[in-house]
N, CA, C and O atoms as CSV, one atom per row, in Angstrom:
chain,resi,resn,atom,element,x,y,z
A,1,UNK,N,N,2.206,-13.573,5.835
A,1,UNK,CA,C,1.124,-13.859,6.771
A,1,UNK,C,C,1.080,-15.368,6.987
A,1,UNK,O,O,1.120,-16.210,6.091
A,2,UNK,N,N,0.992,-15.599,8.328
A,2,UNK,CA,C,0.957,-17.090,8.660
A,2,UNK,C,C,-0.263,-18.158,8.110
A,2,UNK,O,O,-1.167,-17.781,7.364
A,3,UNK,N,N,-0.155,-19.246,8.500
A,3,UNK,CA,C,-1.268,-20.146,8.000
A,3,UNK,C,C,-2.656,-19.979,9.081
A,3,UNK,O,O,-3.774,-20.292,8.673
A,4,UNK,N,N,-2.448,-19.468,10.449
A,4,UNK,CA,C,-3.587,-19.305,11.556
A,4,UNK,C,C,-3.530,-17.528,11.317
A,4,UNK,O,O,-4.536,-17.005,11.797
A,5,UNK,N,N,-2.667,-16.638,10.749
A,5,UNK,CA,C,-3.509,-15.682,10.541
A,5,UNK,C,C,-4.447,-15.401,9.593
A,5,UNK,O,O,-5.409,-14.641,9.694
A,6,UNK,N,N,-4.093,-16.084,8.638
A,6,UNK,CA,C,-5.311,-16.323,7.370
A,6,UNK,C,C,-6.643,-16.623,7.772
A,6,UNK,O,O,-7.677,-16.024,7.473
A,7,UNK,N,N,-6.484,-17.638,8.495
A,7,UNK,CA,C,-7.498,-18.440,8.960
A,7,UNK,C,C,-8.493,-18.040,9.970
A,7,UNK,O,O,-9.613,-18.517,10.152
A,8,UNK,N,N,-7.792,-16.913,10.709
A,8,UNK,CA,C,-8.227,-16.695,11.610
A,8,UNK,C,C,-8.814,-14.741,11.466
A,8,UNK,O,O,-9.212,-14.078,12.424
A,9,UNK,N,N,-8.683,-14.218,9.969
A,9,UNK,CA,C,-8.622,-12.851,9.456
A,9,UNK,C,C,-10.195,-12.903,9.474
A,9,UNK,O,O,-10.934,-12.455,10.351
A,10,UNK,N,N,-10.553,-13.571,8.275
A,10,UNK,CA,C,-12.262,-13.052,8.329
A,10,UNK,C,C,-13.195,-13.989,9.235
A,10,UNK,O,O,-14.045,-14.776,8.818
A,11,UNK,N,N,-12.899,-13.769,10.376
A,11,UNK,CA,C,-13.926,-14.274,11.427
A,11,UNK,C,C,-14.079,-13.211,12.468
A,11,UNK,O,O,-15.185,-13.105,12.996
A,12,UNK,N,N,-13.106,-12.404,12.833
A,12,UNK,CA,C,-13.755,-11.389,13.250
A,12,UNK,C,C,-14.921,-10.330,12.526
A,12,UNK,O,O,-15.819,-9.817,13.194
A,13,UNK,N,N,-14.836,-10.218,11.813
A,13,UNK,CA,C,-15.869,-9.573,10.928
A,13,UNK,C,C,-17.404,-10.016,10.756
A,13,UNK,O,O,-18.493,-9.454,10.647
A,14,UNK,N,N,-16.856,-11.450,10.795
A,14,UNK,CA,C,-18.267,-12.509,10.341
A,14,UNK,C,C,-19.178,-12.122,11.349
A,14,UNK,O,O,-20.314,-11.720,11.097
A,15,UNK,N,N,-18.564,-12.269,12.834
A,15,UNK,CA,C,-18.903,-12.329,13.824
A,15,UNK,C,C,-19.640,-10.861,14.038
A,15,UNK,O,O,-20.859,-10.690,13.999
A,16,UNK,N,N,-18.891,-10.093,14.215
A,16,UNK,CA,C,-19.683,-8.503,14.214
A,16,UNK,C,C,-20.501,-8.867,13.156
A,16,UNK,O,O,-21.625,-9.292,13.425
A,17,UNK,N,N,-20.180,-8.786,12.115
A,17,UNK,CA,C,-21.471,-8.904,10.957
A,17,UNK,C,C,-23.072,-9.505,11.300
A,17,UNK,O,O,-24.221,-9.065,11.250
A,18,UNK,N,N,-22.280,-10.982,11.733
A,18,UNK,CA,C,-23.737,-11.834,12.522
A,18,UNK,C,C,-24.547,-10.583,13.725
A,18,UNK,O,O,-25.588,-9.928,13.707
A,19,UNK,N,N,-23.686,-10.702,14.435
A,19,UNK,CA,C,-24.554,-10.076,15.545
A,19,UNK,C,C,-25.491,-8.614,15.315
A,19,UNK,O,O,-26.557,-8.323,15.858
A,20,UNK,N,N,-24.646,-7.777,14.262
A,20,UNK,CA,C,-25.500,-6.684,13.702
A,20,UNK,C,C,-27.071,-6.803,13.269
A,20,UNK,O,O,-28.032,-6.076,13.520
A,21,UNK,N,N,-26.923,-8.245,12.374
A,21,UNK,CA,C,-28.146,-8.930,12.008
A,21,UNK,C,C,-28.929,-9.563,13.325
A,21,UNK,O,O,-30.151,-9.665,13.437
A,22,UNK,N,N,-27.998,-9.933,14.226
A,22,UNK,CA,C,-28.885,-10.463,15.515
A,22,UNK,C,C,-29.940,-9.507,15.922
A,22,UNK,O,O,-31.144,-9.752,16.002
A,23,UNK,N,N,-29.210,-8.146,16.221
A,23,UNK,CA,C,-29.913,-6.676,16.861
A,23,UNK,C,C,-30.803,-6.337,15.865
A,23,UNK,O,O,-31.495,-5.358,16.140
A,24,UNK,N,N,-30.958,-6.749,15.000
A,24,UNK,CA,C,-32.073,-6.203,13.336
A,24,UNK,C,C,-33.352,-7.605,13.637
A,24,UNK,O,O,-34.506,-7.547,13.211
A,25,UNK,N,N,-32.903,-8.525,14.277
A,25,UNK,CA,C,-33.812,-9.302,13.854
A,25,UNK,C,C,-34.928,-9.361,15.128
A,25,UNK,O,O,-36.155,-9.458,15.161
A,26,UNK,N,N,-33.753,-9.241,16.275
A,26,UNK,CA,C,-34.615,-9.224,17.723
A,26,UNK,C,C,-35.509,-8.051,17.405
A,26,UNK,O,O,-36.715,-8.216,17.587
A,27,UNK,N,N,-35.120,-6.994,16.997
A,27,UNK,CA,C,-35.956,-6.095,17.134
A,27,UNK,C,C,-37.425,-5.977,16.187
A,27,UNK,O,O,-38.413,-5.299,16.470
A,28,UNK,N,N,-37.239,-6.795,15.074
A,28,UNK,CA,C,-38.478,-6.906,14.360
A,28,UNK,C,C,-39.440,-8.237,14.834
A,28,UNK,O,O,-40.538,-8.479,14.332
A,29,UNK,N,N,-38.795,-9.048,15.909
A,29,UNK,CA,C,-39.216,-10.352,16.304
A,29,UNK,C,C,-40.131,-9.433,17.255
A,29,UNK,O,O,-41.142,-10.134,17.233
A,30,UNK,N,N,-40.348,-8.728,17.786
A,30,UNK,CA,C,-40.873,-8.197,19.113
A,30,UNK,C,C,-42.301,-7.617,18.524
A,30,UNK,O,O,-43.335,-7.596,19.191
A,31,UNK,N,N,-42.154,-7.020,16.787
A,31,UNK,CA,C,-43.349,-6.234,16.245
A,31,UNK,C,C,-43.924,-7.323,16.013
A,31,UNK,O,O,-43.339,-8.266,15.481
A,32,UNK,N,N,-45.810,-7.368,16.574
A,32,UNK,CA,C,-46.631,-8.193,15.772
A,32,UNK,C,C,-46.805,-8.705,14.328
A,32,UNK,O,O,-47.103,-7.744,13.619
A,33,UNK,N,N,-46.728,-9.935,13.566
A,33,UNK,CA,C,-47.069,-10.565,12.489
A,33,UNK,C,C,-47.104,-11.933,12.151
A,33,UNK,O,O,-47.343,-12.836,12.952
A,34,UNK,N,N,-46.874,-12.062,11.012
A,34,UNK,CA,C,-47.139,-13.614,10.666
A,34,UNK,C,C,-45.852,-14.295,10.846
A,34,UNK,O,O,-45.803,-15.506,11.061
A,35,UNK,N,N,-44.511,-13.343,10.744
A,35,UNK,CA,C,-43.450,-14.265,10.851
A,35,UNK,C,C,-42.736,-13.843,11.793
A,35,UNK,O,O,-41.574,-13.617,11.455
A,36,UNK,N,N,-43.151,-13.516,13.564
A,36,UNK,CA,C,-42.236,-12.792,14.451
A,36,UNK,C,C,-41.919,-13.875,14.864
A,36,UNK,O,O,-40.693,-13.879,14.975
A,37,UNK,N,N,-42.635,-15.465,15.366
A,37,UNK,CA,C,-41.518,-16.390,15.489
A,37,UNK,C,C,-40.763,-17.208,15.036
A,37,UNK,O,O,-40.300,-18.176,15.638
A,38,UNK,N,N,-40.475,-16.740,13.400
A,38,UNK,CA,C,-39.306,-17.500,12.413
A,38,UNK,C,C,-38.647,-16.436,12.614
A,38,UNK,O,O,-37.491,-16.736,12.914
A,39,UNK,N,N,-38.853,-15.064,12.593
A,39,UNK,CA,C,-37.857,-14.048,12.674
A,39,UNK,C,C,-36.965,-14.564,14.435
A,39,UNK,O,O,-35.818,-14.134,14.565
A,40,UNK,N,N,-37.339,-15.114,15.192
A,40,UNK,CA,C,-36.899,-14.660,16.764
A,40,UNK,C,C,-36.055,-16.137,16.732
A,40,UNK,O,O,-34.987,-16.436,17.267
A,41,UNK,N,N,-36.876,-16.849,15.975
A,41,UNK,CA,C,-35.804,-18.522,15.769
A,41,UNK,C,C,-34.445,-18.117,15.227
A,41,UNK,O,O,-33.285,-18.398,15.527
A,42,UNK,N,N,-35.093,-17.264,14.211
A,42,UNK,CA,C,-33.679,-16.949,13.176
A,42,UNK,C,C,-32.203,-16.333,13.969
A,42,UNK,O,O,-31.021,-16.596,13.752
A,43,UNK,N,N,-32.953,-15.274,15.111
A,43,UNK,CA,C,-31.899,-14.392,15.628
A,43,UNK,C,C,-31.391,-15.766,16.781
A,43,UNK,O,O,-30.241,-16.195,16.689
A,44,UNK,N,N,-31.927,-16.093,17.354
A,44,UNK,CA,C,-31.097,-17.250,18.594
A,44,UNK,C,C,-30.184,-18.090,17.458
A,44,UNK,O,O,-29.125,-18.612,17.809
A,45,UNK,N,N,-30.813,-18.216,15.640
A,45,UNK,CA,C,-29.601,-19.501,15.370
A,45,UNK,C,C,-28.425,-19.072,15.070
A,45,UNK,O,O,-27.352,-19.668,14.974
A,46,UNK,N,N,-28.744,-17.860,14.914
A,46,UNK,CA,C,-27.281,-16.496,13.825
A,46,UNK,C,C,-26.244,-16.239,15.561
A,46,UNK,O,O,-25.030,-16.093,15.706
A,47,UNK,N,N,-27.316,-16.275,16.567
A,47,UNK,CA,C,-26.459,-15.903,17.889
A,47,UNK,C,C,-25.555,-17.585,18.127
A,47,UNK,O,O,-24.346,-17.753,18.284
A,48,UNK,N,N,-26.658,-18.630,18.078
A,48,UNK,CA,C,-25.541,-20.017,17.802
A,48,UNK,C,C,-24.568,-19.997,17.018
A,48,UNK,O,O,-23.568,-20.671,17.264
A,49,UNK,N,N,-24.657,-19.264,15.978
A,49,UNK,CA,C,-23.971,-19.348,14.851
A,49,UNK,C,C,-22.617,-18.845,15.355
A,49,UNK,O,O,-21.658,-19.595,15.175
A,50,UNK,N,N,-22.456,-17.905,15.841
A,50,UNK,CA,C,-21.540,-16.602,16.643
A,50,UNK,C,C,-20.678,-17.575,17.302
A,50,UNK,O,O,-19.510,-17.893,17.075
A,51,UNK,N,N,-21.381,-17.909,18.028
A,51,UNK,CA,C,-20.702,-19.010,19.236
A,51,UNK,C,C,-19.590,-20.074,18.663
A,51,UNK,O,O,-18.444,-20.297,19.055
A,52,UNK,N,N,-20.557,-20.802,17.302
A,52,UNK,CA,C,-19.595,-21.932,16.767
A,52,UNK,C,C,-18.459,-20.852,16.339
A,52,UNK,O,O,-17.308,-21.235,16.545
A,53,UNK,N,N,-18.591,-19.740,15.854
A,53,UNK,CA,C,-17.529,-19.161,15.437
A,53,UNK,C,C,-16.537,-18.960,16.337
A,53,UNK,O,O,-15.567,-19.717,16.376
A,54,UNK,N,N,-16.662,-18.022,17.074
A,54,UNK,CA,C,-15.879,-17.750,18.802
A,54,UNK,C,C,-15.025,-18.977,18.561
A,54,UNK,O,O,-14.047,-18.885,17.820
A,55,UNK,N,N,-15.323,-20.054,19.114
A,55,UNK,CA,C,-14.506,-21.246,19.238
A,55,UNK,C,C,-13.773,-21.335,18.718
A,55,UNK,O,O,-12.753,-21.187,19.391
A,56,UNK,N,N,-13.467,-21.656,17.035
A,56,UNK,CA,C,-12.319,-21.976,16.427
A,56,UNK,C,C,-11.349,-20.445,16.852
A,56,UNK,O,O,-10.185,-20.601,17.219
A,57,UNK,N,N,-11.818,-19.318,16.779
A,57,UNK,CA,C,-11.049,-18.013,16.980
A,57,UNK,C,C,-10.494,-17.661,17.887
A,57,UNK,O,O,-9.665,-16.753,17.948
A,58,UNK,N,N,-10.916,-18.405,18.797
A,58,UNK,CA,C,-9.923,-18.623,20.279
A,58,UNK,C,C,-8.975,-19.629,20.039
A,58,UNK,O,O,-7.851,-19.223,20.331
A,59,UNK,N,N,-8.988,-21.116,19.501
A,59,UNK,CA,C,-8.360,-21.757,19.322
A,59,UNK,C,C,-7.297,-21.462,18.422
A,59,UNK,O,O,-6.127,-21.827,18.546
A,60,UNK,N,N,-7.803,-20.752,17.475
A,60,UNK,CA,C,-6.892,-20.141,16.632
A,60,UNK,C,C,-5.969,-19.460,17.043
A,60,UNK,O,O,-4.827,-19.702,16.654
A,61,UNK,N,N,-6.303,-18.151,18.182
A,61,UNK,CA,C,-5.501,-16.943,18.983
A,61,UNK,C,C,-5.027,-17.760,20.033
A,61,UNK,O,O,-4.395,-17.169,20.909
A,62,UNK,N,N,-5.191,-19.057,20.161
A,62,UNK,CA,C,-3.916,-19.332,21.598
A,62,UNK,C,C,-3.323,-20.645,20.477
A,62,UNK,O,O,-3.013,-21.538,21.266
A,63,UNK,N,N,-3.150,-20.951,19.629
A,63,UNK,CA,C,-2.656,-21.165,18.853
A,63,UNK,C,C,-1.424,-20.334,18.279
A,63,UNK,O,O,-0.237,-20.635,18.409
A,64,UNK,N,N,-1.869,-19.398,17.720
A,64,UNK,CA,C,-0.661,-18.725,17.350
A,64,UNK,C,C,0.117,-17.840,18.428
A,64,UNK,O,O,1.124,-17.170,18.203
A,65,UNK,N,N,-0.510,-17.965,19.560
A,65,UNK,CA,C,0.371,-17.007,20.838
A,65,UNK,C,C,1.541,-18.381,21.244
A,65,UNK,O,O,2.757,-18.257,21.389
A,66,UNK,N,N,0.822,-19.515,21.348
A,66,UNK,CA,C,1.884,-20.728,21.614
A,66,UNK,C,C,3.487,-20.570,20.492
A,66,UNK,O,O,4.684,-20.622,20.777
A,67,UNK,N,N,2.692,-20.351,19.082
A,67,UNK,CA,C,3.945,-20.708,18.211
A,67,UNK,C,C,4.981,-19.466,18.599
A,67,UNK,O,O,6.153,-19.706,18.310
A,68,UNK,N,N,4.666,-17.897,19.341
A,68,UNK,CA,C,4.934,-17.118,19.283
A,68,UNK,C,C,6.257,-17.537,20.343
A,68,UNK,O,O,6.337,-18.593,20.971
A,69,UNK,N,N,7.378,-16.273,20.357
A,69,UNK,CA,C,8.566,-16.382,20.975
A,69,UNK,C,C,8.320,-15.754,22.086
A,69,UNK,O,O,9.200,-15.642,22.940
């Protein structure tokens, strides 16, 4: 296994992982309480979070399509 497939293995996962938690959090941000807007902060930073990820994982996948024959 290459040095950008390593690198580039557990970030798809992370990513689904994050966003699972995104859909768990929006949806309790919406029920009335004391913490629906730390819960609704939380889901936009985990969705930022996603994003910084994306990036390197693209860079990564046209990365290794370049080294490719």
């Amino acid at each position: 296994m290459s040095d950008i497939d390593q690198r580039q293995m557990p970030l798809p996962p992370w990513i689904e992982h994050n966003g699972e938690h995104v859909g768990k959090f929006r949806h309790w941000a919406v029920l009335p309480g004391p913490a629906e807007d730390k819960i609704r902060v939380t889901a936009e930073l985990m969705g930022v979070a996603n994003i910084c990820l994306e990036d390197p994982l693209e860079r990564l996948l046209a990365e290794a399509e370049e080294g490719q024959p």
